[in-house]
BABAKE-570839 format. One record per residue: residue in one letter; residue number from 0; x, y, z of N, C-alpha, C in turn. Coordinates in steps of 0.001 Angstrom, whole numbers, plus 500000, padded with zeros to 6 digits. Example, Ala and Ser with C-alpha at 12.3 -4.5 7.8 and 13.67 -1.06 7.14 Angstrom:
BEGIN
A_0_513190_494310_507800_512300_495500_507800_513200_496700_507800
S_1_512850_497750_507080_513670_498940_507140_512900_500030_507870
% end
This chain:
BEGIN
X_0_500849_498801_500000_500000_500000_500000_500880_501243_500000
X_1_500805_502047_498902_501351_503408_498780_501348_504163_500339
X_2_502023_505175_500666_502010_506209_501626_502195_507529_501280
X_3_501588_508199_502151_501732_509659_501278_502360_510208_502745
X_4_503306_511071_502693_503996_512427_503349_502705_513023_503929
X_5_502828_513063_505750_502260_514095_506111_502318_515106_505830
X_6_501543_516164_507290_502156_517570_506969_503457_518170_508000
X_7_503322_519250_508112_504732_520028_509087_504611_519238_510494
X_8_503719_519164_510662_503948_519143_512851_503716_520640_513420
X_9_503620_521604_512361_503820_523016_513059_502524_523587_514359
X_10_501742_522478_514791_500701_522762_515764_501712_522582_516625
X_11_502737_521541_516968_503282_521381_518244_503778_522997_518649
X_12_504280_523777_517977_504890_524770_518357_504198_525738_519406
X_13_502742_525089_518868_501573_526236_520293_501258_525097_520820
X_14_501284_523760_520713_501246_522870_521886_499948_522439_521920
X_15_499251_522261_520512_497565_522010_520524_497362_521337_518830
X_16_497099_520813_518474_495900_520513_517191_494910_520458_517342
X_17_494538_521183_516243_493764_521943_515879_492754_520939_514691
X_18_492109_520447_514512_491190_519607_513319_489936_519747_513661
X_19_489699_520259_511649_488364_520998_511607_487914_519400_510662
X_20_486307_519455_510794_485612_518408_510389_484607_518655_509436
X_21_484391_518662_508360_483052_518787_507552_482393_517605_507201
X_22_481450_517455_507789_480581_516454_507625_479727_516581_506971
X_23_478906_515191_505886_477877_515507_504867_476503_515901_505609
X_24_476429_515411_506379_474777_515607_507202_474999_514202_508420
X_25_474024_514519_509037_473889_514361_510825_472101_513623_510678
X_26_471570_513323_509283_470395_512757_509389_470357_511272_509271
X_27_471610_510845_509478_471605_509352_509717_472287_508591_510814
X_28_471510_507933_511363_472216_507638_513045_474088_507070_513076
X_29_474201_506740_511808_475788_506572_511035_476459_507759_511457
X_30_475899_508548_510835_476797_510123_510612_477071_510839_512418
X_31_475823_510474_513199_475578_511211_514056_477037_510537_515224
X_32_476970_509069_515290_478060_508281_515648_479717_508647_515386
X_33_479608_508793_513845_481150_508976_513356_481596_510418_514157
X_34_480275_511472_514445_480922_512376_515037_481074_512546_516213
X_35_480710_511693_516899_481115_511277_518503_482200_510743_518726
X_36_482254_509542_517837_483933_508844_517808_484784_509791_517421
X_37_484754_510545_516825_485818_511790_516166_486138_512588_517418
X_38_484578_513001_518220_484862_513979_519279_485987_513033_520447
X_39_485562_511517_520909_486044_511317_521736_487329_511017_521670
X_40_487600_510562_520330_489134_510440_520043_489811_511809_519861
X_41_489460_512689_519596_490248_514127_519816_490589_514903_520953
X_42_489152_514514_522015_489691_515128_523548_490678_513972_523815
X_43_490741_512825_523779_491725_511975_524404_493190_512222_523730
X_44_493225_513039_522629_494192_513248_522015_494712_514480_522359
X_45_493978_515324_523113_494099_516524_523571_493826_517548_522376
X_46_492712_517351_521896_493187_517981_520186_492008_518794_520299
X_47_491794_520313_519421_490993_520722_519433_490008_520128_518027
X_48_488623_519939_518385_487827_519660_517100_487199_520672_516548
X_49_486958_521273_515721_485976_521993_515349_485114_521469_514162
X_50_483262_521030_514141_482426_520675_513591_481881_521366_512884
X_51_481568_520737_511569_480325_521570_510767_479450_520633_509982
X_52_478278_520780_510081_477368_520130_509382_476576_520829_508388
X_53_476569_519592_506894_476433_520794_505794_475122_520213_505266
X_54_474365_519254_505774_473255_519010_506091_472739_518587_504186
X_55_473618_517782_503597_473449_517402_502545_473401_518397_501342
X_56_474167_519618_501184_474066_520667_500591_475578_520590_500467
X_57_476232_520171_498837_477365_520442_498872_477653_521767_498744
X_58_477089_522875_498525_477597_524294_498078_477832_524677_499753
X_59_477182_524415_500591_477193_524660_502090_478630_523858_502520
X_60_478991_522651_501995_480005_522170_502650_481117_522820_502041
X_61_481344_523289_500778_482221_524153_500418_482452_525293_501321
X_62_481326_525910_501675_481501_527144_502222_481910_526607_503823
X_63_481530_525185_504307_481807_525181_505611_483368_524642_505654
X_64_483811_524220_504867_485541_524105_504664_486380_525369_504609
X_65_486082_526258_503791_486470_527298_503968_485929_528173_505039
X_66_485214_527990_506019_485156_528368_507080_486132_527960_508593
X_67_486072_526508_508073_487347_526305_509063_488222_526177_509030
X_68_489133_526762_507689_490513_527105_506967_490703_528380_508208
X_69_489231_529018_507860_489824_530456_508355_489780_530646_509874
X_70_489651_529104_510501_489774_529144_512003_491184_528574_511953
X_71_491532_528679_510965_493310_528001_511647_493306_526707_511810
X_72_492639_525834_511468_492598_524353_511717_494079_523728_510598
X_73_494582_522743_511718_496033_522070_511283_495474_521196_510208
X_74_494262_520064_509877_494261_519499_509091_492609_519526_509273
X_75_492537_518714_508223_490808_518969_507646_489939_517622_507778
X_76_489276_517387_508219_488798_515899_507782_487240_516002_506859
X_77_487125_515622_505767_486110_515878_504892_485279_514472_504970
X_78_483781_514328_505659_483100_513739_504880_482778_513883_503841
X_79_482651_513749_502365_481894_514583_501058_480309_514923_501191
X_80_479428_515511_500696_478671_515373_500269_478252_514520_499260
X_81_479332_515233_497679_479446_514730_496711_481267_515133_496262
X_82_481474_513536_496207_482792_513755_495759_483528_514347_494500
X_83_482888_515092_493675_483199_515861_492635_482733_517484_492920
X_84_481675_516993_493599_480959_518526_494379_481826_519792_495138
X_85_483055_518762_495601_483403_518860_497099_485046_519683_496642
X_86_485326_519557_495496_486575_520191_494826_487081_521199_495513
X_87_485727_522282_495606_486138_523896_495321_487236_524069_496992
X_88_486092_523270_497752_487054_523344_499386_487883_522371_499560
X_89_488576_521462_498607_489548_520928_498351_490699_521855_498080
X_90_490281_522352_497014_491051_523473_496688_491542_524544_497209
X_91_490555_525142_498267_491109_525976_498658_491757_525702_500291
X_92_491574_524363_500569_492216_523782_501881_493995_523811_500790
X_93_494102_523337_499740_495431_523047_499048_496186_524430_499160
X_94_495201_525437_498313_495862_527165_498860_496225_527310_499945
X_95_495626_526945_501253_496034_527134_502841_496791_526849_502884
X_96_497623_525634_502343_498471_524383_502652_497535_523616_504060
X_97_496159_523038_503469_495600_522516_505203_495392_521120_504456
X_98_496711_519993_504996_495880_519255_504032_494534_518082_504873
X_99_494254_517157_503888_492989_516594_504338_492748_515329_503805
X_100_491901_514679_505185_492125_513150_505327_490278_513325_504837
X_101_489913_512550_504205_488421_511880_503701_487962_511036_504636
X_102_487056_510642_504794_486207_509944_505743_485185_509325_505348
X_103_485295_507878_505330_483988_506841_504994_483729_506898_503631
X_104_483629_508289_502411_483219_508400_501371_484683_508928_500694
X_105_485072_508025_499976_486603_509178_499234_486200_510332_497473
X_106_487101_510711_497584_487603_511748_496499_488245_511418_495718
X_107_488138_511650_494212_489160_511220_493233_490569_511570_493350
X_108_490126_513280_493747_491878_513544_494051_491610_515152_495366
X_109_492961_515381_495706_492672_516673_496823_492818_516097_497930
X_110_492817_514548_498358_492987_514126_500344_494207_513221_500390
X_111_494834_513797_501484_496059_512558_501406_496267_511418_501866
X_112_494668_511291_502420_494903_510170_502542_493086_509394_503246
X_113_492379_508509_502724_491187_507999_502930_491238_506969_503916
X_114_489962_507376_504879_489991_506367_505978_488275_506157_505982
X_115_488138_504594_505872_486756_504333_505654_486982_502259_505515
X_116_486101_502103_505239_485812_500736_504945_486150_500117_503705
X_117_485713_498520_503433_485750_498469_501980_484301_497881_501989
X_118_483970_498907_501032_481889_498687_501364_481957_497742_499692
X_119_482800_497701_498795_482161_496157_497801_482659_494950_498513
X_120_483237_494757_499692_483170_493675_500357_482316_493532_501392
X_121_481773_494320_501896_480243_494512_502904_479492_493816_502195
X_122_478712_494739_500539_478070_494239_499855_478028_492821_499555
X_123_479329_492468_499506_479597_490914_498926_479215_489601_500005
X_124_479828_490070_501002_479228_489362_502855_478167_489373_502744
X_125_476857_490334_502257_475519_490628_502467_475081_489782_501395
X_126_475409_489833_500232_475356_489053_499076_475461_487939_499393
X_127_476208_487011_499760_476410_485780_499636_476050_485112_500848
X_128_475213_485816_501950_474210_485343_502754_472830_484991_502294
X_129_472628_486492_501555_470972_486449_501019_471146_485232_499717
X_130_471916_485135_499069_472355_483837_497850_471779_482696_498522
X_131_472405_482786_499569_472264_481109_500458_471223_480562_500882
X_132_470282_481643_501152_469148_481958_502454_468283_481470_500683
X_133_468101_482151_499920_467165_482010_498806_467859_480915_497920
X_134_468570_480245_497984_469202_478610_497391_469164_478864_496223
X_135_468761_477262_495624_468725_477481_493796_467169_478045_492868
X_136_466161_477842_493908_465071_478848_493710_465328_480060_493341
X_137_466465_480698_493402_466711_482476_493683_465354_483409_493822
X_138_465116_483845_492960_463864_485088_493211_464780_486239_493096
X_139_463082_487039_493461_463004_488469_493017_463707_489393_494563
X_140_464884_489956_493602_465232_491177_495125_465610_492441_495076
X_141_464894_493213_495776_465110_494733_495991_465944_495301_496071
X_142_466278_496114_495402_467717_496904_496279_467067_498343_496267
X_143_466952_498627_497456_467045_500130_497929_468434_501103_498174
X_144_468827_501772_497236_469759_502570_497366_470503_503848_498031
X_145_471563_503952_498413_471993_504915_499402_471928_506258_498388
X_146_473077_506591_497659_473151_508255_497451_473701_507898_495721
X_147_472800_508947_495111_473413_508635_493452_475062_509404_493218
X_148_475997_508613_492555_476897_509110_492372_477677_508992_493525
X_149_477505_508337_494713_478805_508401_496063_479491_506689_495771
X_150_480453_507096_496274_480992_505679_495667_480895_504741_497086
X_151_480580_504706_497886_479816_504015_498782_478970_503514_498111
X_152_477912_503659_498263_476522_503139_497459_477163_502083_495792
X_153_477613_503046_495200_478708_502251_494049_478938_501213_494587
X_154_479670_500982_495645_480765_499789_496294_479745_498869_496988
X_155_478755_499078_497481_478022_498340_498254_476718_497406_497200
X_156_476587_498439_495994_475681_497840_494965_476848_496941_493863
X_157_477821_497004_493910_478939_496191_493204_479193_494550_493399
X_158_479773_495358_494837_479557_494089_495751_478705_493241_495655
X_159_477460_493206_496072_476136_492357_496266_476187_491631_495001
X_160_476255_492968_493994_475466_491813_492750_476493_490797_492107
X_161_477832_491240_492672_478889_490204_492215_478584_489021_493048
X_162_478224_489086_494403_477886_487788_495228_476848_486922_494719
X_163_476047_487829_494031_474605_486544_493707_474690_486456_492517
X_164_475597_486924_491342_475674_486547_490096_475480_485290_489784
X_165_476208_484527_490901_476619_482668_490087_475058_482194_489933
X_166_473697_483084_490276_472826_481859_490668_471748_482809_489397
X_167_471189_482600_488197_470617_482957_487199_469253_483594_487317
X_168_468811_482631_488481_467451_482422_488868_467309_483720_490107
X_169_468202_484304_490400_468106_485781_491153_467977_486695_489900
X_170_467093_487472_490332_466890_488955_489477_466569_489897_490494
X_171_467595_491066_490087_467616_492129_491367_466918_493544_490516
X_172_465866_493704_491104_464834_495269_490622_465630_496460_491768
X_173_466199_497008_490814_466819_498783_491149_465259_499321_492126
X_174_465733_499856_492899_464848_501137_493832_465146_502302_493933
X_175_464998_503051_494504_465612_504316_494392_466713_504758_495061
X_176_466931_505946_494744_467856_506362_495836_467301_506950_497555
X_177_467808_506237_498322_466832_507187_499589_467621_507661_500410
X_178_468997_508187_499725_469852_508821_500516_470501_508490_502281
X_179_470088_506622_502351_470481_506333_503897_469681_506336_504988
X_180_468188_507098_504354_467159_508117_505307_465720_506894_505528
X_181_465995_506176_506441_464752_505141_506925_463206_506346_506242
X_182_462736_507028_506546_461928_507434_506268_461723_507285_504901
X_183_462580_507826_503674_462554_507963_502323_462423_506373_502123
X_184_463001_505141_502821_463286_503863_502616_461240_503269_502576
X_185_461037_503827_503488_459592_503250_503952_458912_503712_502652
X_186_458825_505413_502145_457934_505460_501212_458033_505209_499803
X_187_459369_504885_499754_460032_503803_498554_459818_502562_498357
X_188_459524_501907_499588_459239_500164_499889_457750_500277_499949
X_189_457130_501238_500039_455152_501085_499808_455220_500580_498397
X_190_455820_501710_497726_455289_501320_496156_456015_500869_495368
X_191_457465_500156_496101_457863_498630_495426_457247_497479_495741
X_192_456627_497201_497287_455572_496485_497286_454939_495996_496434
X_193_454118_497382_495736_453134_497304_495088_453084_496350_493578
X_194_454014_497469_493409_455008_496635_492054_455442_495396_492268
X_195_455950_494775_493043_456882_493688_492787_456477_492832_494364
X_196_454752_492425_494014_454594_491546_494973_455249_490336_495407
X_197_455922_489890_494311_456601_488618_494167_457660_488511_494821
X_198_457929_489389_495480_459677_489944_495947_459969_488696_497012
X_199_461603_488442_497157_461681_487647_497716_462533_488318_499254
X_200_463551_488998_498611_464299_489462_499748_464147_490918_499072
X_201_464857_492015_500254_465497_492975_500115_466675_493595_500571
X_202_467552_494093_500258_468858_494462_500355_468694_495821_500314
X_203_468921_496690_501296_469492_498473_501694_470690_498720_501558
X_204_471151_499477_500950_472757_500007_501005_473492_500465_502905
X_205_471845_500543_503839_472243_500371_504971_470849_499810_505750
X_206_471394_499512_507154_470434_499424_508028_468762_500292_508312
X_207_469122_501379_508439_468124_502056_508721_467368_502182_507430
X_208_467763_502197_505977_466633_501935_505310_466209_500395_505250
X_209_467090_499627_505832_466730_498101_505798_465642_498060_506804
X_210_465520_498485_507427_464857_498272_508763_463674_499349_508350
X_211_463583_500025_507602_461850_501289_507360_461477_499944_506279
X_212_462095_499136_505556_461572_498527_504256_460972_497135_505247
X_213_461534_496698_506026_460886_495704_507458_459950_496105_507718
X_214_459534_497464_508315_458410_497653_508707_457747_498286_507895
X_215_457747_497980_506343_456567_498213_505487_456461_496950_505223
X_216_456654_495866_504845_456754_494569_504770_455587_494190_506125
X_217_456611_494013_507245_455423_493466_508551_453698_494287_508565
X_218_453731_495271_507850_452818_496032_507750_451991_495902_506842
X_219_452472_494873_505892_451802_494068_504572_451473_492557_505478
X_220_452294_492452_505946_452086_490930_506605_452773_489725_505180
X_221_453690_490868_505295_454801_490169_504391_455968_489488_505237
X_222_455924_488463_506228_457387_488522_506949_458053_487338_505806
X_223_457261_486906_504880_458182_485636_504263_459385_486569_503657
X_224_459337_487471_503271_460544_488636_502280_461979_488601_503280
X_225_462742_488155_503209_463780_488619_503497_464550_489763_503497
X_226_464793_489981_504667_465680_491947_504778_467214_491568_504790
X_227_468282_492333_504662_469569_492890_504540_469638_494182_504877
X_228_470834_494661_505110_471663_496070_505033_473082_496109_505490
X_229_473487_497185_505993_474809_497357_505812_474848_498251_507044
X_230_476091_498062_507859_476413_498748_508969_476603_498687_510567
X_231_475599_497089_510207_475908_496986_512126_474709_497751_513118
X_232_473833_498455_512264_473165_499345_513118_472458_498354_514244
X_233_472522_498114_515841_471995_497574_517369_470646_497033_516756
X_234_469987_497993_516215_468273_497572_516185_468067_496079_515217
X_235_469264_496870_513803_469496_495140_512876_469985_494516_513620
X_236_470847_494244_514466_471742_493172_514732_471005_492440_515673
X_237_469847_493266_516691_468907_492516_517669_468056_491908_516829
X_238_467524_492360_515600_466436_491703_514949_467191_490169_514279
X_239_468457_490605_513552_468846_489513_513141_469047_488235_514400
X_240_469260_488232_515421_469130_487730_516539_467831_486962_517308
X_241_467244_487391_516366_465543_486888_516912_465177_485792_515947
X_242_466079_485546_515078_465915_484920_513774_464548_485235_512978
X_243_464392_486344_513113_463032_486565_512003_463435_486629_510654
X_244_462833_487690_509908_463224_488321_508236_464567_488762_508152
X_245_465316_489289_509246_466440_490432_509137_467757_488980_509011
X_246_468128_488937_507804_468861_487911_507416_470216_488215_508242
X_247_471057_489371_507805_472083_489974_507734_472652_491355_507552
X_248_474017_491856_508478_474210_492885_508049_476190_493163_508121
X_249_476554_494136_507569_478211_494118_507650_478459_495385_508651
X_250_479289_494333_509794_479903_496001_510353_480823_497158_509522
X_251_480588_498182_510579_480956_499357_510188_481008_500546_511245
X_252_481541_500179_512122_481605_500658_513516_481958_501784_513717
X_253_481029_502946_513244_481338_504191_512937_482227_504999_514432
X_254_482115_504856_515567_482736_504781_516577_484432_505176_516644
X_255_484329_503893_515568_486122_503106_515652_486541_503747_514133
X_256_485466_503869_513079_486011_504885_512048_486328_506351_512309
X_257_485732_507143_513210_485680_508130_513942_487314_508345_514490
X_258_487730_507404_515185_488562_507166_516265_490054_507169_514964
X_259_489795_506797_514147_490414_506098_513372_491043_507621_512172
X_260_490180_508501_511859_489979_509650_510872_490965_510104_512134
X_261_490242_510588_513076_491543_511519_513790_492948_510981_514534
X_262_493009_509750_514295_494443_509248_514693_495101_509728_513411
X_263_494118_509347_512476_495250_509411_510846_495860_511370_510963
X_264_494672_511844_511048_494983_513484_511502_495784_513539_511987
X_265_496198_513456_512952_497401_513486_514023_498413_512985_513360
X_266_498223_511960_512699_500245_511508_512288_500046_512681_510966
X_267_499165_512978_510241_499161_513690_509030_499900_515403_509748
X_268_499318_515489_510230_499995_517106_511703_500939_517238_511949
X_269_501528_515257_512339_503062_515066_512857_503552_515178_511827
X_270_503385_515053_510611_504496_514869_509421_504932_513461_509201
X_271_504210_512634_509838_504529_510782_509641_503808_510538_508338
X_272_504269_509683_507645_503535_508982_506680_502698_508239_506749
X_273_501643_508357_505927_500520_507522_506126_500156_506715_505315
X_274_499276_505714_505061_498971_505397_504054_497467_506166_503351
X_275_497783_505560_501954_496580_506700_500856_495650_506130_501627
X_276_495610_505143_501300_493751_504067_502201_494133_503300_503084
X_277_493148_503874_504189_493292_502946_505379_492095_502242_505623
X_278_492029_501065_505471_490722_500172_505896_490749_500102_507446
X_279_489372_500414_507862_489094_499922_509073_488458_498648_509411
X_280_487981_497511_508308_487925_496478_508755_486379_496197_508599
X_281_485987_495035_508354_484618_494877_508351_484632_493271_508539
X_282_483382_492900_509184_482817_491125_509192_481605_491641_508660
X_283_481024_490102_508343_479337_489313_508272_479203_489518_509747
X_284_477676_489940_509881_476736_489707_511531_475896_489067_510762
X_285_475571_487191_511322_474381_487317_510978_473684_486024_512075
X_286_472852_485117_511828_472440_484729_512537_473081_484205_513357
X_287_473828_483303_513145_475391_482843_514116_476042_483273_514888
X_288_476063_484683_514489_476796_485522_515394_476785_486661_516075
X_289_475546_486442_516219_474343_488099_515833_474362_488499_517442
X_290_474632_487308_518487_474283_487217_519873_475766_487695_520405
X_291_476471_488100_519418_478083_488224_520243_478249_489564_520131
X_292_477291_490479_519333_477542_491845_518762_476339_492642_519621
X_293_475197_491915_519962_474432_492726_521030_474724_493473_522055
X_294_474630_494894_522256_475133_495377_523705_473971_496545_523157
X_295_474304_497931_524265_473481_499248_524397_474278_499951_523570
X_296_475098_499558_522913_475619_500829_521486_474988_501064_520337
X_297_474648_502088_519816_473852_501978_518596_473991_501737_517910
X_298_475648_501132_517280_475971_500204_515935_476804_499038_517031
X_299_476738_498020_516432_477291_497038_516695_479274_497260_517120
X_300_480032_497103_517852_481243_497679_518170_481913_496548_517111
X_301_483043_496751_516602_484595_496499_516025_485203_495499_516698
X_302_485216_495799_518036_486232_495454_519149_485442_494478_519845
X_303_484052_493938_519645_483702_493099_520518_483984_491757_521048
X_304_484919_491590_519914_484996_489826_519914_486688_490102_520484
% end
């Protein structure tokens, strides 16, 4: 794995770092997590954080990058909105000299370095559960989609369909995009319902729309349909645990990705080398193992086993 050159170290000289955060939005219990793990790994680091939420508006996250250029922040950590969107405060973090680590969603070019998952191997774990669960029968399956154009969603819809390719007799019907947002998931899954009574399973690019498309399903008195998603979210991992519909899901322990963005910050500050991509790691949760990942955290932890 390549490494890229931090930056100076020049925070030590006032005896503080300084890392500013732009995040895409705070409307998914994912997002709301990664910025807790960020906060708690920065006071333990002694580091100052400074937050902004751009609430799914890339022209806002532009402007909120260049807002915390102009607080003096040592390095940057960018969730994207949209990773082509997201240039202009790329750019002008590069003018600062502020450089900047990506988070969960990467950039073609502008960060030195990406810290996130590998979500076409999530997909593929999720894939080749629901394959198994629906045998040589295959059937009809949903996919409800995260965000058009993020390469997350890319990686997680890649994944899957490479897992259930080998079996002919699967045919997967596109859904929309519902941006991650259980709510948008529910009124997307009414009128795929409708359409595609025949459905066998469904697959979310995450939990929380996996879990609004569950409870439009139980609400049909559909429990034969099989659910999926992605992430680890407590509520999937208890359901998958009950052995009902909720087949499976891939961690993603936003917590420990959190924890993980501002360690990379810090050596990027120190001037240590890093690497371009840093995986934080992912398993299968699923019925087997669904009882080892239960606790009171709202995604399933990294570190449990």
């Amino acid at each position: 794995m390549s490494t890229t050159p931090g930056g100076s170290g020049k925070h030590k000289k006032s005896g503080s770092l300084t890392i500013g955060f732009s995040q895409a939005t705070q409307q998914s219990p994912f997002y709301v997590q990664l910025r807790q793990g960020a906060r708690k790994a920065a006071d333990k680091a002694g580091a100052k954080l400074y937050f902004a939420d751009a609430g799914g508006d890339v022209t806002k996250q532009n402007n909120d990058i260049q807002d915390l250029i102009t607080r003096g922040v040592d390095v940057l950590l960018v969730n994207p909105v949209d990773p082509k969107g997201v240039k202009a405060g790329l750019a002008a973090a590069k003018s600062a000299g502020v450089p900047v680590v990506t988070v969960d969603r990467p950039v073609p070019t502008g960060a030195v370095a990406q810290v996130g998952r590998d979500n076409k191997k999530m997909g593929r774990l999720v894939g080749e559960k629901v394959a198994e669960e629906l045998g040589a029968a295959g059937g009809k399956i949903i996919e409800i989609k995260g965000d058009a154009g993020g390469a997350v969603a890319r990686d997680r819809s890649a994944g899957f369909h490479q897992a259930v390719a080998g079996n002919k007799k699967i045919r997967i019907v596109s859904g929309p995009y519902c941006d991650y947002i259980r709510s948008k998931a529910v009124t997307a899954m009414q009128d795929l319902l409708q359409t595609n009574p025949d459905v066998k399973a469904v697959y979310a690019h995450n939990d929380d729309m996996a879990l609004g498309a569950l409870q439009v399903l139980k609400e049909n008195g559909r429990t034969d349909v099989k659910v999926a998603g992605v992430d680890g979210l407590m509520d999937a991992v208890k359901a998958i645990d009950q052995h009902g519909p909720y087949l499976a899901t891939a961690l993603n322990d936003p917590i420990s990705l959190g924890r993980a963005a501002v360690d990379t910050a810090k050596d990027v500050a120190d001037g240590k080398k890093v690497a371009s991509t840093i995986d934080a790691g992912t398993a299968l949760i699923d019925r087997d193992n669904a009882k080892s990942y239960v606790g009171t955290t709202t995604f399933a932890l990294a570190d449990t086993k």
